[in-house]
N, C-alpha and C positions, 0 to 999 in steps of 0.2 A: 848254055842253059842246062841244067839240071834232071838228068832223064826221073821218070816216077818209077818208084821203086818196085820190083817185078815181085808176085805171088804166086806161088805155086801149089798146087792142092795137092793130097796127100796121096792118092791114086800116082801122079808125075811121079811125087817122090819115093811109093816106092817100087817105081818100074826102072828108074836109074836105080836108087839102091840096088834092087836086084840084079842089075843088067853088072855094075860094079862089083858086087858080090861074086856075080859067077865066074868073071875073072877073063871073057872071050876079050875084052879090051882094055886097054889102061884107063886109069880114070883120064888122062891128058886126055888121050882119044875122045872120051865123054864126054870131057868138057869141052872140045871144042863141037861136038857130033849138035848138044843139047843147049851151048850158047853160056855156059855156067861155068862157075871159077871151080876150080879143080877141089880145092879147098871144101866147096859145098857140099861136093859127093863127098869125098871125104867123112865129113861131119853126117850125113845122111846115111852111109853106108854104114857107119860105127852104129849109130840109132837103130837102123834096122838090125843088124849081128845082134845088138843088146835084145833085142824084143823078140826074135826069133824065138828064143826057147818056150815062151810063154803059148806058143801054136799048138805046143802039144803038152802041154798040163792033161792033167786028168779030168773028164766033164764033172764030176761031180763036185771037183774044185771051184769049178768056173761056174757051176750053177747050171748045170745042162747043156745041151748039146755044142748052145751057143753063148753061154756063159752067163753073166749076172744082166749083163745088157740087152733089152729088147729094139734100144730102136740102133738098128746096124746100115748103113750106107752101104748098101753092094754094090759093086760094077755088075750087070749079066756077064759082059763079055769075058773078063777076065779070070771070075768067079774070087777076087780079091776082095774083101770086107772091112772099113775099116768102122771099130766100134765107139762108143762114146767117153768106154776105160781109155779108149788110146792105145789100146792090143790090137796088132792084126792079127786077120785070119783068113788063112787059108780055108773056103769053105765051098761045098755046090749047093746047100741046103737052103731055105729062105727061113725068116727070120718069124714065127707065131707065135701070137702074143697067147697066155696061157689063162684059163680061165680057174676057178676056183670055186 
């Protein structure tokens, strides 16, 4: 029988990313640590390296502190954001909508 095919939210992905990134393990390691095909980090790790730069644009580029996007998904715990551009960010700040 045919297992259903697993999802994983983007907080998961990029905490392997990072954990890949930083290089303390091999992806093999990873993949067998997180149950995932090596391949996957792989492909997720690339995504993340790609979108890193975009962390530290200039605010005034991105529209303010927190960029053109007001409604941001934060983790509290990890202080990890991700936006509705599809840009992460590194942020401690919360996310106020601005009035006019």
């Amino acid at each position: 029988m045919k297992s259903k095919r697993r999802r994983h939210d983007s907080e998961f992905k990029a905490r392997v990313s990072f954990e890949a990134l930083k290089g303390t393990k091999t992806v093999q390691e990873l993949a067998r640590e997180y149950d995932l095909h090596s391949v996957q980090i792989s492909d997720w790790k690339k995504v993340f390296a790609e979108r890193m730069p975009h962390l530290f644009e200039k605010e005034a580029a991105r529209g303010g502190p927190m960029g053109p996007s007001v409604s941001a998904a934060k983790n509290r715990s990890t202080g990890l954001s991700i936006c509705s551009d599809t840009r992460l960010r590194l942020c401690g700040h919360t996310t106020r909508a601005t009035t006019a």
